[in-house]
N, C-alpha and C positions, 0 to 999 in steps of 0.2 A: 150548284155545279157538281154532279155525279164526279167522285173520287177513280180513279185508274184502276180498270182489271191488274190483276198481276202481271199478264203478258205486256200492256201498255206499259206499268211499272216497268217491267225488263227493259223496252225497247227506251225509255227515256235515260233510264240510267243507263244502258248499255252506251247508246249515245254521244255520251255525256262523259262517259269514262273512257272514251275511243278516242274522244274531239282534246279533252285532256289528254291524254299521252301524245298527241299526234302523230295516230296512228288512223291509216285507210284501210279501208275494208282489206285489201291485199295483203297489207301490213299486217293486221290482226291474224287477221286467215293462216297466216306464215308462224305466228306464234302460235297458235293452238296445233297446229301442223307441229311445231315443235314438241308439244306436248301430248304427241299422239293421236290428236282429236281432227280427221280429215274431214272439211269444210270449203265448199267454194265461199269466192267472197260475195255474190250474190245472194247469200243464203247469209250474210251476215245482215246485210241491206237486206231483205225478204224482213228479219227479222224486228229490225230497227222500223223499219217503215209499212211493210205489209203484214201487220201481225203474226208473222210465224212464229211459232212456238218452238223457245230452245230448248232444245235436252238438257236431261240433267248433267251428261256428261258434262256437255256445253258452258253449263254455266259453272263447275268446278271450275273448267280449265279457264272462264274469264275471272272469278274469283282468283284465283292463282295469279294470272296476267297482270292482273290493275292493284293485286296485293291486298284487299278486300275480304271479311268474313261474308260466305255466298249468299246469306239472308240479304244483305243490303241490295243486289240487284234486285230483287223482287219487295222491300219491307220499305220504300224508301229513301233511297240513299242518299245523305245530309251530309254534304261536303263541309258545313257549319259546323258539324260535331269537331272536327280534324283543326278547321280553322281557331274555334273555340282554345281547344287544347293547345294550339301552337302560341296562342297566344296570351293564355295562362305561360305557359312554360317560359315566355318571351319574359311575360312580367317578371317570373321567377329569377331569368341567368339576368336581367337587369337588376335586380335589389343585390341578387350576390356581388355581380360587380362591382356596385356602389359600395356596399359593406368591405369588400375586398380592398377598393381605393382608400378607404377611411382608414384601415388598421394598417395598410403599406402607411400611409401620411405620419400614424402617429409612432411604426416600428422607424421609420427614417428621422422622425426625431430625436425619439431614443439614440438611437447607435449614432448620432448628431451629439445629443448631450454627453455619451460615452466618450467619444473622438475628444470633444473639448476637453474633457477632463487627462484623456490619455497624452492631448499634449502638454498642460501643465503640470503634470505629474506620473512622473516614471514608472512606477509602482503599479498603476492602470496599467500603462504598454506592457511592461513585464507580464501582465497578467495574463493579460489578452494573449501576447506571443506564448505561452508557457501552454493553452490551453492549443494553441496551434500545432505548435511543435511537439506536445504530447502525443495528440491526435495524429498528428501524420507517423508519428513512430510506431504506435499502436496499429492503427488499420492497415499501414501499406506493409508491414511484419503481417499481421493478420492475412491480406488479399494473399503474399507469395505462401503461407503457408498451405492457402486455401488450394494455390495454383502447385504443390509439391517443389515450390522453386525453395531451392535449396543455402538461398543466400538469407543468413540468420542476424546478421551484423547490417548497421544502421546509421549512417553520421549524419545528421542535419545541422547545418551551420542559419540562425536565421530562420524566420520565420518567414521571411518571402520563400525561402528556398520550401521550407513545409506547407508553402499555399500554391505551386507549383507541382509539388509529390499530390497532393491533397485532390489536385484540379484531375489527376490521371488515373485515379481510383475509379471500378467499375460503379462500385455500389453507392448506394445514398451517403454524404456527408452530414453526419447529426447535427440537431437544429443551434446545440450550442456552439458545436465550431463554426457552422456555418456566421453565424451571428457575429462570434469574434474576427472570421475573415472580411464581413462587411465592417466593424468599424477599426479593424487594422486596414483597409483600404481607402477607407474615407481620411485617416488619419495619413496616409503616405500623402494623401493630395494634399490633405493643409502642412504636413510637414516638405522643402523639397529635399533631394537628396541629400546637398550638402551640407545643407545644414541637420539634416540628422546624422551624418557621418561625423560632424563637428560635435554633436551633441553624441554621440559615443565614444568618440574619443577621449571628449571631457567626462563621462562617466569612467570610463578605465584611468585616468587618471587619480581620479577621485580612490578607486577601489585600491589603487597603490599606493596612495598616499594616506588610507588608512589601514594598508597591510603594515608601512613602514615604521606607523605610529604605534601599531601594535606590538611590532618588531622590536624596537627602540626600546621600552622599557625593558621586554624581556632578555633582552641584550647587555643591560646594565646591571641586569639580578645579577645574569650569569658570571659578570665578569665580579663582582663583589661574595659572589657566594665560591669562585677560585681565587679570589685574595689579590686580582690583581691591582 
């Protein structure tokens, strides 16, 4: 079987890249008209079906049209190459995803193992909140500096209140606050309110009751080193 002159080539790809966009002779005719190139559409059809031969112009403006390098109307044109590639690239954003789900699975454990630990021991929370409340005093001082706003003074009570400041910042929140506002969140669910309001209360007692012991002795110097 004798292989396609190049004009045949044209007319099958032309075709072909017409019937793809769902475009009719009119239609096509109407874009290349847009691109300066005046055409009836019988002379598109002449083309496709009765061998006429397109001008060079011609065939830029359907290279342009169909989004196409203008070799391929004439060289061939392997709608395979494009599918080939789409589906390499498909394999590709599939494996990232999987790899993406895999290290979410094992970063939600982490900040899971973190959370446990942050409710049995204070020392954790502290930590976490301190990296929160740092951050939010730094960057949103940082962003009004940026903005000439002129409010230089800062009070955060709380670390919810600093992941609230935090959440209204334009720019990116760094990957370690960000980290400790997910397992200071995860820890508000297993903890509920009142009992963490319970459990700070009982901490601020604790904190007086060993100011007062500290208190207490040097209270006793005092009174013995004035001879009372």
């Amino acid at each position: 079987m004798a292989l396609p002159t190049p004009e045949e080539q044209v007319a099958l790809n032309l075709e072909r890249l017409r019937t793809e966009a769902g475009l009719t002779y009119e239609g096509l005719a109407q874009r290349l008209m847009g691109m300066g190139i005046r055409i009836h559409p019988s002379a598109i059809q002449k083309t496709e079906k009765s061998g006429r031969k397109a001008t060079i112009k011609e065939m830029l403006a359907y290279a342009r049209v169909f989004k196409i390098p203008v070799e391929k109307l004439w060289g061939g044109y392997a709608p395979s190459e494009e599918v080939t590639a789409a589906k390499r690239d498909l394999a590709a954003a599939e494996t990232i995803l999987k790899i993406s789900k895999q290290v979410r699975h094992e970063y939600e454990l982490i900040v899971e193992s973190v959370c446990e630990q942050a409710v049995r021991y204070d020392v954790v929370r502290q930590e976490l909140e301190g990296v929160v409340v740092q951050a939010a005093l730094r960057l949103v001082l940082e962003e009004r500096f940026s903005k000439d706003d002129k409010r230089s003074e800062l009070s955060i009570v709380g670390s919810e209140q600093a992941a609230d400041l935090l959440g209204e910042l334009e720019g990116e929140i760094p990957i370690d606050v960000e980290t400790a506002l997910d397992c200071l969140e995860r820890y508000r669910e297993k903890v509920p309110e009142v009992e963490r309001q319970r459990a700070s209360a009982a901490r601020k007692e604790e904190m007086l009751a060993r100011a007062e012991a500290l208190a207490s002795p040097m209270a006793e110097q005092g009174r013995i080193e004035s001879g009372e």
